[in-house]
Every structure is written in structure tokens, then in C-alpha cells.
N, C-alpha and C positions, 0 to 999 in steps of 0.2 A: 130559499129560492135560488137556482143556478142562474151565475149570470152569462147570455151569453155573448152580449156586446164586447168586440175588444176595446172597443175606447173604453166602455164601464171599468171590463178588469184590468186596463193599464190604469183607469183612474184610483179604484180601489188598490191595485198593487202600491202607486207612488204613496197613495195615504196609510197603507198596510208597515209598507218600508219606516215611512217617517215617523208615524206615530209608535211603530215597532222600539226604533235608536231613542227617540223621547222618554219612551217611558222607560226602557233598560236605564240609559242615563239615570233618570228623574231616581229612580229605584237604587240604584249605584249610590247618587249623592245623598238620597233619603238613609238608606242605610248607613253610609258614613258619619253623616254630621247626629244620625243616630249614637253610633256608638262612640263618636268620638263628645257629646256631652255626659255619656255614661262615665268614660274614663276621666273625662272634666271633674264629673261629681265627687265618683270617688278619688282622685286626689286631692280636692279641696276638702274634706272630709280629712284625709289623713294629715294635709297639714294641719288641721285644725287639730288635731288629734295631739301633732307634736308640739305644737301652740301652744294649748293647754299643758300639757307634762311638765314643758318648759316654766309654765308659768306658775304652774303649781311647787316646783321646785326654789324660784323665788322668793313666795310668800312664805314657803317652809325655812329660810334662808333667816327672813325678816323673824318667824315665832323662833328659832334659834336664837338669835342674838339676843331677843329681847326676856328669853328666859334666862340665856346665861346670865344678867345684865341683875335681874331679882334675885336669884342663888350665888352671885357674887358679893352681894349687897351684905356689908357688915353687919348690920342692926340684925339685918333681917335673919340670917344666921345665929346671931346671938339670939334672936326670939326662936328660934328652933329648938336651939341646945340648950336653952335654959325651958323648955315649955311653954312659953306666954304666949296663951292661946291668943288674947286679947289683940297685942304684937305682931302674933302672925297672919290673924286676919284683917289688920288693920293693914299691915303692909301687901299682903296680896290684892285685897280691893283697891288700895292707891297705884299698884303696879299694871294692875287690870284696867282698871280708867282710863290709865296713861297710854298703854301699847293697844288697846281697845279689841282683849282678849273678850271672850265668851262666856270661857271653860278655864277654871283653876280650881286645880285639888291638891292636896300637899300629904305625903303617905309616908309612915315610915319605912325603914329597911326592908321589913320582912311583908311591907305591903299594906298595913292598917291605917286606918281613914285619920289623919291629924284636924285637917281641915279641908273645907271644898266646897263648888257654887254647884258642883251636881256630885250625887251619892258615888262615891267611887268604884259600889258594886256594878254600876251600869257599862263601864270598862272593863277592857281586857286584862290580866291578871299582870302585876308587877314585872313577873320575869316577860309576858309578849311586850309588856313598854318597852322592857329597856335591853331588848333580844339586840336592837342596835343594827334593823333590818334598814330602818332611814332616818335621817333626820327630823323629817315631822312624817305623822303618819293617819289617816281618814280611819275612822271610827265611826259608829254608829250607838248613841246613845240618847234613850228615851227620844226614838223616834227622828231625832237630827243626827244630821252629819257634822264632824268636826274635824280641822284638819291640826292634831295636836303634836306636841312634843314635850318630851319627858328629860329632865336634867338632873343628876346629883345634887345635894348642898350637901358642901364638904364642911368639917371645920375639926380639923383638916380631914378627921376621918369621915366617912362617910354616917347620915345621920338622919338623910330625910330624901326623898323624891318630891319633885315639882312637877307637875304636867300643867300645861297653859294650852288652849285652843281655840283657832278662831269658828267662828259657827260657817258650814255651809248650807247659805238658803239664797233665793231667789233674787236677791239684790247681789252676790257674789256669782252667780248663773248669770243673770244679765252683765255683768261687767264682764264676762269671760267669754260672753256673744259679743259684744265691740272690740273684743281683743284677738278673739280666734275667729272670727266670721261665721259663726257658728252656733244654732241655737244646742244649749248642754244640760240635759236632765237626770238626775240623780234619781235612781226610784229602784224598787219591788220590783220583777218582773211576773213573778208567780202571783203576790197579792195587788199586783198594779196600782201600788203606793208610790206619790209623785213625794219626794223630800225636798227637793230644789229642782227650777226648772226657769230657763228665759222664755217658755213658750206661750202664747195667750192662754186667756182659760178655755176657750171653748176649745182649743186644739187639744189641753191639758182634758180637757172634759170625753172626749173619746178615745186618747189613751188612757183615760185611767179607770173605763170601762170595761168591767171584766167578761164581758156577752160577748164582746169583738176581740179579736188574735191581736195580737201586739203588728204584727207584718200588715194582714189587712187593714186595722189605723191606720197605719204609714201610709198603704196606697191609696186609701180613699183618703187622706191629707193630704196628697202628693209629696209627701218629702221623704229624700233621698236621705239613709242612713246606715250609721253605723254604730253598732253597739258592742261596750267594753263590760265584759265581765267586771264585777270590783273586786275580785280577787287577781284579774289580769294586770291590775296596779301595782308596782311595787313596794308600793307604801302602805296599802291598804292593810286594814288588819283582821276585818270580820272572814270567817269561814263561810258564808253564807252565800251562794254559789246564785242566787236568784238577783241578789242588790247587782246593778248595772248603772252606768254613765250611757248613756241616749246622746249621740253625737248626731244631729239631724238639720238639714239645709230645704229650702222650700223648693221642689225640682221645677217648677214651671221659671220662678225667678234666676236662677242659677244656667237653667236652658236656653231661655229668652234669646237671645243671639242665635241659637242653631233654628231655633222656630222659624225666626225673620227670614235667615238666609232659606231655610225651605221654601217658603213662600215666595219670596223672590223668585226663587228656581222656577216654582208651577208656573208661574206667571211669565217667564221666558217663556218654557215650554209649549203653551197653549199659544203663545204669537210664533211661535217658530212654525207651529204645524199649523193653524189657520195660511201663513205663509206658504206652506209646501201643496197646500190642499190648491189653493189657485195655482202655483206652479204647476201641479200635477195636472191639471183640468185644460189650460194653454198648451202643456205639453204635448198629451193625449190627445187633443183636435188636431196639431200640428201630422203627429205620427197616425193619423188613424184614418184621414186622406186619401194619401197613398197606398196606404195598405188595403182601402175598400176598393181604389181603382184596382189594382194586382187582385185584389179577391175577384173581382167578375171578372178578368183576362181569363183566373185560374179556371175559374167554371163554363166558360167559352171552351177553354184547352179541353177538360174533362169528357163536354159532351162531343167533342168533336170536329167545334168550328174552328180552323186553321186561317182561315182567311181576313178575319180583323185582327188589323195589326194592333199592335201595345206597343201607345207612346207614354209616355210619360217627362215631360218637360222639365226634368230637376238636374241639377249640378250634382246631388249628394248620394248617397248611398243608395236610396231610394232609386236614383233616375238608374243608377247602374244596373239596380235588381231589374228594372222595367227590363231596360236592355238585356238583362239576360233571359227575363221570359220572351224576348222576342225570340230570341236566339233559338233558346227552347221551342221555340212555336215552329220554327222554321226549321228545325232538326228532328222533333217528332215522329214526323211521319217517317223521314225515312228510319230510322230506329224504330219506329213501329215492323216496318218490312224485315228491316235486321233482326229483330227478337222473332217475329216469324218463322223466319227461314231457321236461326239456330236450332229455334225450337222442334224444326220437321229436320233438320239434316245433320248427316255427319258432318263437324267442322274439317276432320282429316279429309275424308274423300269427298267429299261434297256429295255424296250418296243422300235419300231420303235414313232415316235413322229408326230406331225403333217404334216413336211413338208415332210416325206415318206411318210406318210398316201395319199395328195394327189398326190405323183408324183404315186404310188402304184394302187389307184382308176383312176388316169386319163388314166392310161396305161389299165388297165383294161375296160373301157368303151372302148376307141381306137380300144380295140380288137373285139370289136359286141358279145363277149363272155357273156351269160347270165351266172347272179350270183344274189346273195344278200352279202347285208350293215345290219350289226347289231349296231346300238348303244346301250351303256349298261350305264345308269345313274347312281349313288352312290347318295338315296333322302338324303335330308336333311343331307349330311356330313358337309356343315357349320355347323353346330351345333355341331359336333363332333369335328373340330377343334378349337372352339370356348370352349367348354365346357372341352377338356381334352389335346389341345394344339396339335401345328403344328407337333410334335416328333412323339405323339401318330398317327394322320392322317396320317403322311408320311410313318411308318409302314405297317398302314394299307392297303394303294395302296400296299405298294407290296407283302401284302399277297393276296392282288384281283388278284393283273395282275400273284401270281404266278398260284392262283388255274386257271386262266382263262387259260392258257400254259396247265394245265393240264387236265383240263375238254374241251379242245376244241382239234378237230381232226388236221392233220398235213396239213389235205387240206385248214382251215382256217387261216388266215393272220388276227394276233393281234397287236391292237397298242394305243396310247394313244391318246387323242385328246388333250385333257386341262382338269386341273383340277381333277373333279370325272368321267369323260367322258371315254368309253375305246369302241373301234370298232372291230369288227371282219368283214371281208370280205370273203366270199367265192366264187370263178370262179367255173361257171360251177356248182354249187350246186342248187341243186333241192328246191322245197316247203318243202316236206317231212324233207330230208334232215338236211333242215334250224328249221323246226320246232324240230327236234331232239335235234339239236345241243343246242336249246332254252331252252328244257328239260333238258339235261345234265347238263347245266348252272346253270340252276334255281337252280336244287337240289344241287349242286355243294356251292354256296351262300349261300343257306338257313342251311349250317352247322357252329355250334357256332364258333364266331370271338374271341378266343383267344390270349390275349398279358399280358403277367408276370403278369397269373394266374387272370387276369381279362376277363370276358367276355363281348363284345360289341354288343350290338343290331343294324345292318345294314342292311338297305331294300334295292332292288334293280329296276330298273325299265328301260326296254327295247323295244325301238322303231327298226321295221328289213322292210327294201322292198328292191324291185327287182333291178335289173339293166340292161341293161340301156334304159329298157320301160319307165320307172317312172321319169326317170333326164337322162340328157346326160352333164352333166356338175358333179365335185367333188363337188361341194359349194351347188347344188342344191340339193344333194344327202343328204348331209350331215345335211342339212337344214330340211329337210322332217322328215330325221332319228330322229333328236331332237325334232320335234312338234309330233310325234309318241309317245316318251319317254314321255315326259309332256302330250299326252294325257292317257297313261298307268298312270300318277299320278293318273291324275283328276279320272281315273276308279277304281283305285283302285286293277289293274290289273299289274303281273310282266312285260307282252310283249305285244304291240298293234302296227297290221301291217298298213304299210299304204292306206289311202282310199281315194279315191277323195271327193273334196271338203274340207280336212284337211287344204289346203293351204287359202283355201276362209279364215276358222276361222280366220288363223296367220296375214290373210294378213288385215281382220277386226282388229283385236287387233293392228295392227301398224296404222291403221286409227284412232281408238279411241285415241291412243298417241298421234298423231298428230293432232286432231282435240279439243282435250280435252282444252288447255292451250286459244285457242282465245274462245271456250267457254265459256268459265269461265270468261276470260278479255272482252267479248261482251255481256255479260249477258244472254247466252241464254238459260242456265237453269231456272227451274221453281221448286218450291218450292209446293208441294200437302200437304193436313191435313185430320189425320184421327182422329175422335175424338176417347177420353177417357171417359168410361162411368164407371158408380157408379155401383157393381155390385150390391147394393142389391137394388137399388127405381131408376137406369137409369136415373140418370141426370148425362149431358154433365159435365166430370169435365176441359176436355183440349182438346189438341191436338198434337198429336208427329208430326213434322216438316219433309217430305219424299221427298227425292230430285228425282226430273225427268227429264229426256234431252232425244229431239225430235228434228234429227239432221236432214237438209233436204239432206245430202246423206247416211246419215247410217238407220235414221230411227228412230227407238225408240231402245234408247240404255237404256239397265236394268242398276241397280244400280251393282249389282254384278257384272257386265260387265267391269265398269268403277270405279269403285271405287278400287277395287284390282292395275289397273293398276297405278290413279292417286299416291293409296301408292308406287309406284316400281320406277315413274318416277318425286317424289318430289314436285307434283303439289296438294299433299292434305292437307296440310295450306292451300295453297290461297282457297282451297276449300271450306275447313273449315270457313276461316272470311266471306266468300260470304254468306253461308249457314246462319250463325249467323245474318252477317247484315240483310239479307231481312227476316228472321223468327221474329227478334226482330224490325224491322220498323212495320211486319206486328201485331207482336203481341202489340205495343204500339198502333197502328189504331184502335184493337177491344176494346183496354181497354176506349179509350177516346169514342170511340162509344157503352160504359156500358156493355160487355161483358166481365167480369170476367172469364178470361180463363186463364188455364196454359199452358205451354209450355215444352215440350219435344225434345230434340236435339240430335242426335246418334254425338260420337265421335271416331275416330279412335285410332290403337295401336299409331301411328305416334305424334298426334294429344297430346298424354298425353309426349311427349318430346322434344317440342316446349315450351322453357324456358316462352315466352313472354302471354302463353296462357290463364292462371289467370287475368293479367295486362287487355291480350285486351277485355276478357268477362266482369270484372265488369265494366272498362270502356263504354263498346258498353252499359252496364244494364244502367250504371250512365246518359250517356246522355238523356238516351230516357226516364229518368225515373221510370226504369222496377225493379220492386225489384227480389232479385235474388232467394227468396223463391217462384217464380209462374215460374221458370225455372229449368227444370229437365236434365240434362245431363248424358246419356246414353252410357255405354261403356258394350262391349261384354265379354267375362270370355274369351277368345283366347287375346283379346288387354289385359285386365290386365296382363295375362303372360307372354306376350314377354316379357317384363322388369319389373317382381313385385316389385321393390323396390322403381323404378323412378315413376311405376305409383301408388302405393299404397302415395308416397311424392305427389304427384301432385292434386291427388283426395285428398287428405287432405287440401292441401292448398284451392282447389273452394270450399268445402265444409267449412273450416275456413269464406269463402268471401261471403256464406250464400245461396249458388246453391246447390241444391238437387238432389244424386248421384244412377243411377242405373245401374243395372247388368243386361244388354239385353238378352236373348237367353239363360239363364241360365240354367246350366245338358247337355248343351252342348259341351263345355269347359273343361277346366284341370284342373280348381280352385277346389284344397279341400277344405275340413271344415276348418282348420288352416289358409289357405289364405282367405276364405270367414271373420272370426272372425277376421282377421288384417282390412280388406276391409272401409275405411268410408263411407258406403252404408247406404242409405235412401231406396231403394223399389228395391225388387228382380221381375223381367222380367222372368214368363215363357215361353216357346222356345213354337212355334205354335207344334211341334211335336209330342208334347206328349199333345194338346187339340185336335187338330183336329181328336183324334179320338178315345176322352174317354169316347163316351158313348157308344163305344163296346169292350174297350181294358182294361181288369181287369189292367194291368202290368202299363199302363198310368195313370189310375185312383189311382193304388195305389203310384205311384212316386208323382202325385202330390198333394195328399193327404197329404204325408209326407214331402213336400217340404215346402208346404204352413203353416204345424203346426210349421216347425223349422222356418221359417219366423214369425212368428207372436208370437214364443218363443224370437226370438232375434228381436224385435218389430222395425220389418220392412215392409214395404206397399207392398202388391204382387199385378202383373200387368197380367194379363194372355191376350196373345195376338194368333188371330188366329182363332176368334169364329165366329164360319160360319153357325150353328145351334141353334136353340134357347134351344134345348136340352142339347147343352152345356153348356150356361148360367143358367141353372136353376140348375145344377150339381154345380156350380162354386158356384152358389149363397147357395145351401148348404154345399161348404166345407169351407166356410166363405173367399174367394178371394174380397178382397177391389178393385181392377181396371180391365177392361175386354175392349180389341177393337178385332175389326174385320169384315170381310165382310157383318156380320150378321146385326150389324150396320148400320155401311159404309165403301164406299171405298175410300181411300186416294183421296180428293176432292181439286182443287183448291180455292183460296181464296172467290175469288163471290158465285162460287158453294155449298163451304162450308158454307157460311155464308146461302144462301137459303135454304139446308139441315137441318140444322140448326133452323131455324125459322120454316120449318115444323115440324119437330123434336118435338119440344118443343112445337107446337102446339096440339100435338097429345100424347103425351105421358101423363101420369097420374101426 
């Protein structure tokens, strides 16, 4: 069940915390004093371990002496060496009595039984006695353990063995529990025969049960243990890999201290946190007060009542938040208006802003109320912010949006859309009207743009139609408005209304974008050639490389069409390597098929700021084997200017790499003489508009007159393109122009075509 009291869950929190730290604690020291009785045990174990070793070293110390003490003994030696058996076991049994041996056997040299209190086959063989591995040494014989030792009797030579042993059984097990601290059992581990042991019987009575594991015994006895192999002795003598020493302590007794201290612990713990549980519960009422008065302020705030104040009478944290919800209370509103207003207006101009604009037009459509939409564009202000910064631009909207306030009547509704974009709406306004108001604007604009004594040159350009004949939707309206505007660019005109059929254009142009990119990845461009002729004797010197696309739902789309776009939407690289690729497979086909041609290639602004673009031409030149003096690359005086630094760098570099650079369309452009004399140009390109129609236009004949002397002063190759009469060629050919194409020729041919052209051509020419 969720709780949703905050007092509840501060109180559950404070007991969640407390009882949390309690038990990690509790858990911490439980484990500790855990493992540190395990480490307890087993050390008290292994001293006992060393206890015993020790002590069993002793006792082997004492059957030492006291056998050497019988094999020294005169008599007893002379009852050896003379045989009296009577002698020798008279003196063994008195020497037995005295040192309170168990075990006496007396064997000759090579081991045979002289005399003995047990059969001397039940020992280990002569040579493991007296291998000389320890002084006394644990055996197992008929069932007991012994802990014996073996000595020469000399006289002087060697003439008998003595082995004496004390017994180990249960009364040497308990003497070695008050000496080691430790209960120590000798046994079988395989047949769970106990031989000695200090343990009770009933403890003796489930280890020496063979139904239960020797391990599980232990743990249901609770006792901590450890168990010695009896060959891990090194005294020991049996092979017998199962006999074991049972070193074992009672773990409840041995713990007992870490038990106590546990319990101790719980018993803190449970008062610590009974303690924290009433702290937590005081606390909670304390804190839960004030925070229920601030909970109804808040919900007063929410619905809207501003008017009851919030006190709250406290010194501490508390009184301050109060204070700040009044603060708050008292500040609302107006940051209600403020979030308002941002959210209907341009913060720059203080214009209404996009999302007035359509909540404004949709109500307006809604009403069947006829009116007009005027969108009003600001051309090429990128440029102006680009070129004198965002401070200066952001000025300049709000000297537009203020003249626009004042050159526009009270009946139109202004506002901003984005960016350079501003609208005007007017209900209920007429053609006339609208056309007025267009007037008013224009001249209104066209007066000088001053900012701190500088003057700006800024064009205007304005799309207006109706409503809501033309759109019944804001986005439609709006949509129109702006293909109106950009076609006022293209015209060259400040205001163009709108017409049917404007949307076919817009709606072609997002077809070309969309169709453009698998074009170009499915190859379904095609490449045309127009040759290059000599103007003075008409021989073929090349061919400029003229892209065409024949789309089977648009149809034949013009270069101008597509090209403008491919630069807008990033797709004129790939355009550009296609372009190269199949110009230069086709131009390496005619060379190896003895046709010495050159090649001309048009590049875009884009095109010269594509870092890789040097790299991939001498490459594409290098494979095919194309030297890069029979390739001419062609760039407009508009692309050198968009960037004349990057591209005056770049045209340097292809011309470094041995490609030959011209200036297409040339005097149509913004390059001056100072940019043209930086330029690394091989051949100036004149623009078809000033040939096509110099043999009636003194003003054409004289531009290119003087174009072509300063060309051939600064000894460079002039290309005149556009010759469509032969009258124009015999003019060319007297103002000394070295290159001429044109329709008068031919017309941009496909490859087969041109190649046929071509071979007539040159069949027919002089």
C-alpha cells in the first residue's frame, strides 16, 4: 500500500535510515566476531597440535633413556650373550615394572623373536625399527597403539635388539586433553575404530558410527576439528593411510565469548532504534506543520487565488520558504503576463511572433472574412550578417519591423515569422487597398539604412494573395506567400502576387530533390559533348562535358533546374565525381581509339571546398592514364566569389597538379581586374550574351573587343561560346578569339552521336 502521508514517509524514512545503519552494523560485527572465533578455533587446534608433538617428543625422550639404561645393564647383556632365556626375561619384566613399559620384545640381529610381552610378528620389520627415522616411534599392534623405541645391546658387538613401548590408550588421550587443551583421538578413519580417545562415550558412540560421515559427526557434535593423517607423523611407522589423530575442541565452548558479545550487540541495537523510532515520529510532527501550511498556500497558488497572503511565523528555514512563497505569490502574476507575451512576441522586435501569427490567420480564415497575406523578405541578409555581424543584423530588423509599424495602416496586423521574414495581414482589405499598402512599403524600405553613421544597402522582396480563396489552412497560406517572395527574387521585382500553377513549380523543385540523390546512385544521368573549335582553320580541338537528366516522371530536367538545387541540398560532390568519372573513362576511350581530344569539365562554388577534390582528379587522371594538360576545368566568376580566397587556394593547387583553369561566363560576374590578375587562369570563357548578338550590337562588339585584347595581353586562351551564326564566327575570327562552340557547329551530342558528327565533320571541313 502506497503511502501518501509526508509525515508517514518521513517517519518510515527516519526508521528505514536507522534500522538500515543497525543492521549493516549488526551484520558487520555478526560477521566479524564470526569469523574471528573460526580463526580462534583454528589456532587453538594447531597449538594443540604443537602441544602434543612436543609432548610426545618428551615421553620418547623418557622410553630413550630408560631403554638405554636396560641394554647397558651388565647382567643383562651377559644373559643375552650367553642365552639364559630364564635371565633375560627375568630382567625385562623387572625393568618393565620399574619404567612402567607396556610393550618389551628383545630380537636378535637378523630380527628373530628371543623374548617378548607381544608376538614380535605384529611389528614392523627389524630394518623399519632401527631405520633411525626417530627416537621413539607409534605403531600399531594387535589393535593398540604404542609409542616404542628400539636399542642395540652391545657386548661389545652388536648381539640382540630391545624394543620397549609405552601403550597409547585413553588414560594417555586424557592426560594429553589437560595438557594440550584438547580433546585427541586415535582411530580408523575408513573402519571408524576408536583406539584412544579423551572424548565421552556417547560423543565416541557417533563417531565411531559408520552410517554417518566423519564431517557430519563433527557438526552435529558441534566440534571444531582437525585431523592428522598418522603417516603425517614423523614418528609414526604404519603405512596405513586411513589410521588418523582426531584433534577436536567443543565449538559452542571455545565461542562462548563471541556468542555473549553478539547478543550484547542485538540488544544495543533494538534500544538504539526503539530510540530513533520516537525521535523520528517528534521529528516528523515538528517538520510536517509547516510544510502542510505551505502545501495549501501551494494549492491556493495553483488554482489561482493570489490574494491570501502566506505567513508563516518561524525564525528558521521554514519561515524563510513561507517568505519566499509570498514573494512568489506576489510575482506570479506578473511572470504570468511575462511568459505571455514571450510566448506571442518577438523578443527582438517586439513584433507578435510565429505562433500569433498562426493562431491570428487561423482565426481569420475561420471567419469566411476576405483579406490578404503579405510576406515581406529581407534578400540576401545572410550576407549582412555574415559580413558585419549578428549586433549589426539584429539592429537592423528592428529598424524594418519599426518603419514597417509605420508605414502600414492600423488596419494591418504585423508580425514576424523567422529570421528576415515579416507578414502583414489585413481583414477585409481590398486589391486596391493591398496594392497600396505595397506602395507605401516599398518607398517606405527604399529610404537609406542608417546605423552609427554608416549606410546599408538592403533589398526587399514581397510575396501577397488572398484569403481564404487561395489556402484555407495558415501553413498553406503561408507556404504560397513565400514561393511568391522567391519568385519576386527570381523577377527581379519588389512584390509578385500569387498565380496558379506557382505551387506545380515548388512542388517540381521538391521532386527534383527527391529524385535527384537515386539518380545520380543509379546512374541515370547522361553526359552530352559539344565540341571545341579553332577559330581560325575549324579544327575540333575538344569537347566541354554537359550533364543531362531525362527522368521518366519529370521529364527532361534542365541543368539550371538541378544543379542550383543539388548545391542547396549537399548532393553536388557526388555529382561532381560521377561527372568526372564517366567524362574521363569516356575521354580515355577516344584517346586509345586515336582521337586526340581535350576535355572541359564545368565546376561548381561547392566543388572548389571539397578539401579531397585535387586528390580525387589527379587520381581519377592517373589511373586512366589522362594527362591533366588535355583537361580543362571550368569555374564561373559567381563561384570564384563566394569564397575568393578558398577558391583562388584551390585553383592553385589543380593548376600546381597540371589541369588547366577557366573562367566560364566571364563579365557576367563580380570578379574585377585585381581578382581576375590573382586568379590561376589558363583561358577566359565569354558569356553567350554578349556573342549572340554582336553582329548587331556595337556595345557587344565593343566589350568583347576589349575583353579579348586584355586576355591576350595577360596571355590567356579566350573561349567564346554561343555561336549560332556563321557571321559571328568570321567577326571572332577577326578580333583574333582562339576557341569558339556553339549551335552553329553543334549541339551538345551524346557520345556515339558525337563521335559520328565528328567523322563527318572532318570529313567535310577543309
Amino acid at each position: 500500500m502506497m503511502i501518501k502521508s509526508f509525515r508517514s514517509r518521513l517517519l518510515v524514512s527516519f526508521m528505514t535510515l536507522a534500522g538500515a545503519v543497525l543492521i549493516i552494523s549488526l551484520v558487520a560485527v555478526w560477521l566479524a566476531t564470526s569469523q574471528q572465533s573460526e580463526r580462534t578455533l583454528e589456532r587453538e587446534l594447531e597449538v594443540s597440535e604443537r602441544v602434543f608433538a612436543e609432548l610426545m617428543d618428551v615421553r620418547a625422550q623418557q622410553l630413550q633413556q630408560a631403554a638405554e639404561v636396560l641394554t647397558t645393564d651388565f647382567g643383562f647383556r651377559e644373559a643375552v650373550a650367553s642365552g639364559d632365556e630364564n635371565t633375560i626375561i627375568s630382567a625385562l619384566i623387572n625393568h618393565g615394572e620399574r619404567i612402567g613399559t607396556d610393550l618389551i620384545v628383545l630380537q636378535s640381529p637378523n630380527g628373530e623373536e628371543i623374548a617378548a610381552t607381544h608376538t614380535s610378528q605384529l611389528l614392523p620389520s627389524i630394518e623399519n625399527l632401527t631405520a633411525g627415522k626417530s627416537a621413539a616411534q607409534l605403531v600399531l599392534v594387535d589393535d593398540e597403539i604404542f609409542q616404542i623405541v628400539t636399542v642395540p645391546v652391545r657386548a661389545p658387538d652388536l648381539i640382540a635388539w630391545a624394543t620397549l613401548g609405552f601403550g597409547v590408550d585413553d588414560d594417555f588421550a586424557v592426560l594429553m586433553r589437560q595438557l594440550t587443551h584438547a580433546d585427541i583421538t586415535f582411530m580408523n578413519r575408513q573402519q571408524r575404530n576408536v583406539f584412544a580417545s579423551s572424548l565421552d562415550e556417547e560423543i565416541l558412540a557417533q563417531i565411531e558410527d559408520p552410517a554417518i560421515a566423519l564431517n557430519t559427526a563433527l557438526d552435529n557434535l558441534n566440534l571444531a576439528a582437525n585431523v592428522s593423517g598418522f603417516n603425517d607423523i614423523q614418528y609414526a611407522l604404519s603405512n596405513d593411510p586411513n589410521l588418523v589423530i582426531l584433534f577436536s575442541t567443543d565449538e559452542f565452548a571455545a565461542t562462548s565469548e563471541f556468542v555473549t558479545l553478539q547478543q550484547q550487540y542485538l540488544v544495543i541495537a533494538l534500544a538504539t532504534l526503539i530510540f530513533a523510532v520516537l525521535l523520528a515520529m517528534i521529528t516528523a510532527r515538528k517538520i510536517n506543520q509547516p510544510v502542510a501550511s505551505l502545501t495549501r498556500a501551494a494549492e491556493q497558488l495553483g488554482a489561482g487565488d493570489y490574494n491570501q497572503p502566506i505567513t508563516l511565523q518561524r525564525n528558521d528555514e521554514f519561515g524563510a520558504l513561507g517568505a519566499a512563497f509570498e514573494t512568489m505569490r506576489q510575482g506570479i502574476s506578473q511572470r504570468e503576463q511575462q511568459i505571455m507575451y514571450q510566448l506571442q512576441h518577438d523578443l527582438l522586435t517586439g513584433l507578435p511572433n510565429r505562433v500569433s501569427l498562426r493562431d491570428y490567420l487561423s482565426r481569420a480564415i475561420q471567419s469566411k472574412q476576405n483579406g490578404y497575406v503579405v510576406l515581406l523578405n529581407v534578400a540576401r541578409f545572410g550576407e549582412v550578417n555574415d559580413r558585419f555581424g549578428q549586433q549589426v543584423g539584429d539592429r537592423l530588423l528592428q529598424m524594418i519591423s519599426q518603419r514597417l509599424r509605420d508605414s502600414a495602416p492600423e488596419q494591418w496586423w504585423i508580425g514576424r515569422l523567422a529570421g528576415d521574414e515579416f507578414v502583414l495581414i489585413g481583414e477585409g482589405q481590398s486589391e486596391p487597398q493591398t496594392k497600396a499598402l505595397l506602395r507605401d512599403v516599398e518607398q517606405t524600405l527604399s529610404q537609406p539604412w542608417w546605423l552609427d553613421e554608416t549606410s546599408y544597402l538592403l533589398e526587399f522582396r514581397a510575396g501577397y494573395l488572398t484569403f481564404p480563396n487561395i489556402g484555407d489552412d495558415a501553413d498553406s497560406i503561408l507556404r504560397r506567400a513565400q514561393i511568391c517572395a522567391r519568385q519576386a527574387k527570381q523577377r527581379n521585382a519588389f512584390a509578385v502576387a500569387y498565380e496558379h500553377g506557382m505551387d506545380e513549380q515548388h512542388l517540381r523543385r521538391l521532386q527534383i530533390v527527391q529524385a535527384l540523390p537515386s539518380a545520380v546512385r543509379e546512374q541515370r544521368l547522361q553526359l552530352h559533348y559539344q565540341p571545341k573549335v579553332n577559330c581560325n582553320d575549324g579544327r575540333i580541338l575538344g569537347v566541354e562535358a554537359l550533364l543531362r537528366w531525362r527522368d521518366e516522371h519529370l521529364g527532361v530536367v534542365r541543368p539550371d533546374e538541378f544543379i542550383p538545387l543539388a548545391e542547396q541540398t549537399g548532393e553536388i560532390n557526388r555529382l561532381t565525381r560521377w561527372v568526372c568519372t564517366a567524362a574521363f573513362d569516356q575521354l580515355q576511350l577516344w584517346h586509345e581509339q586515336g582521337l586526340q581530344l581535350a576535355l572541359a569539365i564545368n565546376l561548381s562554388a561547392l566543388d572548389l571546398q571539397w578539401p579531397d577534390l585535387v586528390k580525387f582528379l589527379r587520381e581519377a587522371a592517373q589511373k586512366r592514364g589522362l594527362s591533366p594538360q588535355s583537361i580543362t576545368l571550368e569555374v564561373t566568376e559567381s563561384a570564384v566569389m563566394v569564397e575568393p580566397e578558398q577558391a583562388i587556394k584551390r585553383l592553385t593547387q589543380l593548376r600546381e597538379a597540371g589541369f588547366k583553369i577557366a573562367i566560364d561566363d566571364y563579365g557576367t560576374g563580380y570578379a574585377s581586374l585585381a581578382q581576375l590578375k590573382r586568379l590561376p587562369v589558363d583561358e577566359l570563357k565569354l558569356d553567350r550574351s554578349f556573342i549572340q548578338d554582336i553582329a548587331n550590337s556595337h556595345a557587344d562588339l565593343t566589350i568583347v573587343r576589349s575583353t579579348l585584347a586584355l586576355a591576350h595581353e595577360l596571355q590567356l586562351t579566350t573561349v567564346a561560346e554561343g555561336i549560332e551564326e556563321e557571321s559571328a564566327w568570321q567577326i571572332l575570327q577577326q578580333l583574333g578569339c582562339d576557341t569558339v562552340q556553339g549551335y552553329y557547329f553543334s549541339r551538345p551530342l551524346a557520345a556515339t552521336q558525337f563521335e559520328q558528327w565528328l567523322r563527318d565533320y572532318q570529313g567535310v571541313s577543309p
